[in-house]
N, C-alpha and C positions, 0 to 999 in steps of 0.2 A: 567442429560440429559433433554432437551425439545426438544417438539415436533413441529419443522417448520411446518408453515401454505405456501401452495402453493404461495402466493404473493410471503412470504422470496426466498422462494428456486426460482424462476424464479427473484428477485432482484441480488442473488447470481450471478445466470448464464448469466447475462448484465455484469457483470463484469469477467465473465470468470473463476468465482468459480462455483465449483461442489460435491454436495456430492457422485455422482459417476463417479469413471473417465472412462472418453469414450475412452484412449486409456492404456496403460502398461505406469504407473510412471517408470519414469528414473533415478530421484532424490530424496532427500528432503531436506524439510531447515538445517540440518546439516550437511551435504557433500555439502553445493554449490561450497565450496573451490576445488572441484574436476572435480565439471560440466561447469565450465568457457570455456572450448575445444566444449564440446557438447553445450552449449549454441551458442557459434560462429556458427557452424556449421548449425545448426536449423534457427536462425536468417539470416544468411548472412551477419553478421555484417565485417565490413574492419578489426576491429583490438578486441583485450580483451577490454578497455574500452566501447567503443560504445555497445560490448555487454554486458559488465556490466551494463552501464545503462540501454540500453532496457529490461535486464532481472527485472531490479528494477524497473521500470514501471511496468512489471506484480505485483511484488509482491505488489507495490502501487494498484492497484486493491485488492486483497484481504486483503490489512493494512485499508483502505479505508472503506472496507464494516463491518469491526470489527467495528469501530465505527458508521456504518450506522445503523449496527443492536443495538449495546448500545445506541443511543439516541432513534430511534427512536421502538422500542420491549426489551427493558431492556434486549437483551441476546449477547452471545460473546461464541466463540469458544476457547474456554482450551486445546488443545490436545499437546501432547510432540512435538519437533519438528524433530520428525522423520514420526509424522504423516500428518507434515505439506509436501504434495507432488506434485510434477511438471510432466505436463506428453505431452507431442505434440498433439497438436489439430491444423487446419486450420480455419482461420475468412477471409472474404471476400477474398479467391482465396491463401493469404499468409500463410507458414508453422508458430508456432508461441507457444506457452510454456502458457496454461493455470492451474490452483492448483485444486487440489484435498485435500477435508477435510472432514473425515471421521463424519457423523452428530450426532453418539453419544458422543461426547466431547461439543457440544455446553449445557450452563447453564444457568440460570439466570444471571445477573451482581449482583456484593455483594452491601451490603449498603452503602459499603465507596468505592464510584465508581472509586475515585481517584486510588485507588489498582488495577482496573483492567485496567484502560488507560495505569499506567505503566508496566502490564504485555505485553503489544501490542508493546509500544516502548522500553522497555529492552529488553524482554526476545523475542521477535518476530520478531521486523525490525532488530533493532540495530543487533543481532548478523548475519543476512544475511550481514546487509552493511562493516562489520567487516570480514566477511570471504570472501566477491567482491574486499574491498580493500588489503585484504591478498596477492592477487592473480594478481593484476594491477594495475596500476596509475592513480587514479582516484580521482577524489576531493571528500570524502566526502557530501558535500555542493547538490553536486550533485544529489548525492542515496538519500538525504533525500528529493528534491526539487521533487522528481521523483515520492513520496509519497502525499506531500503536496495537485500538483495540484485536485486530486481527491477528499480532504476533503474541497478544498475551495468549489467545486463545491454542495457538500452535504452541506453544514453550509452554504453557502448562500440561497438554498432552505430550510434548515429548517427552519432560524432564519427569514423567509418570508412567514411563516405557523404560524397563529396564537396558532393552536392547540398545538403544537410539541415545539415553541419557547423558552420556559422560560427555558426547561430542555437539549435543544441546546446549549442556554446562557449560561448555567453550565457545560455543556462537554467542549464545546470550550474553554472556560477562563480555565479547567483543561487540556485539552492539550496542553496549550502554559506553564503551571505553571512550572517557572524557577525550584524553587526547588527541583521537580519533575526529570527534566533533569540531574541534578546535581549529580544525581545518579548514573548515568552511563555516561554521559558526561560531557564537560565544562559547556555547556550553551543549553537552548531551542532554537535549530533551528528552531523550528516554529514561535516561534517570531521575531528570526533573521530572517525568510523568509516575516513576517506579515508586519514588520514593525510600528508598532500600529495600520493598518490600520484594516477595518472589510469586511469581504468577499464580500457585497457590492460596496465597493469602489478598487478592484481588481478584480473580475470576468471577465471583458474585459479588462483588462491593463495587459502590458509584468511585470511579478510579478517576474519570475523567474528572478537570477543572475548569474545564468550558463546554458550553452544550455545542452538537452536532448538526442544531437543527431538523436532524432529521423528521420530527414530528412537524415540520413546516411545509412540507413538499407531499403533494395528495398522493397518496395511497401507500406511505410510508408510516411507520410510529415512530414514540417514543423509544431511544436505544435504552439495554440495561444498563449502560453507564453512567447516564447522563447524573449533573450533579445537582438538577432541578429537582 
């Protein structure tokens, strides 16, 4: 276990993690297969899809901040993922599903960093996007694009921080590492989402290849990615 410094834990709660939840968890990451109904309902979403993906937008908040915190404070949250939790909170006027993670599981990152990148996308995302599409018709392509937008936005500010940059360089080239993916899926969607390109040359450009919906869920808009 370490000890957050006040910066982390107010970086956390911009993204809508918490290490204390402000209301009674409903779920966690291992039942999502069952929260799809209360998800719709919370949301407002028209159908299961739409709220599949908005729910996988939160969870891109808190996949997001795992590596916000390994590059830039060498730490990362380990906890099972029944401790990974969901619980209704409101943001500007909308009802809306922020995480809860309890702060003694957060550690150091190991030496071979590459081991803990893949616990975030095996053992973390991957199995939410795998019990979302359990449950509706949903592309894939999607739940992961829904992750992405949030890390281009952090790796083009780090890799634009002289300080921070060189061990950015090395995270990033280890989250798009084919081999890596290969482990639990066909291919690195992050490089299928990159295209070769580097966060620079994507931060204002429609990057995504599937829409987000988000402009389908009331009091939400259109994202700047979208490819609509």
């Amino acid at each position: 276990m370490t000890t957050l410094t006040n910066d982390q834990i107010r970086q956390l709660n911009n993204y809508s993690v918490y290490l204390e939840a402000t209301g009674i968890p409903i779920f966690h990451a291992k039942n999502v297969d069952n929260a799809l109904p209360m998800i719709k309902l919370i949301s407002q979403a028209p159908n299961d899809p739409i709220a599949a993906s908005f729910f996988m937008r939160r969870v891109g908040m808190f996949i997001s901040m795992q590596f916000y915190m390994m590059t830039m404070y060498d730490e990362i949250w380990d906890g099972p993922l029944e401790s990974l939790q969901f619980f209704v909170t409101t943001e500007y006027n909308n009802k809306t599903i922020s995480t809860y993670i309890p702060a003694e599981y957060f550690r150091n990152v190991k030496e071979h960093r590459a081991e803990d990148i893949r616990l975030v996308w095996e053992h973390q995302c991957y199995p939410i996007i795998q019990q979302l599409r359990a449950q509706c018709s949903i592309s894939p392509l999607t739940l992961w694009e829904n992750v992405f937008g949030y890390l281009l936005w952090h790796y083009y500010v780090f890799l634009d921080n002289p300080v921070i940059a060189e061990q950015a360089k090395i995270d990033w080239n280890l989250l798009q590492d084919d081999e890596m993916w290969k482990k639990f899926t066909t291919k690195s969607s992050l490089s299928n989402y990159l295209k070769g390109k580097n966060p620079a040359q994507l931060i204002n450009a429609p990057v995504r290849t599937t829409c987000c919906f988000s402009k389908d869920i009331p009091g939400l808009q259109k994202c700047g990615f979208c490819p609509n």
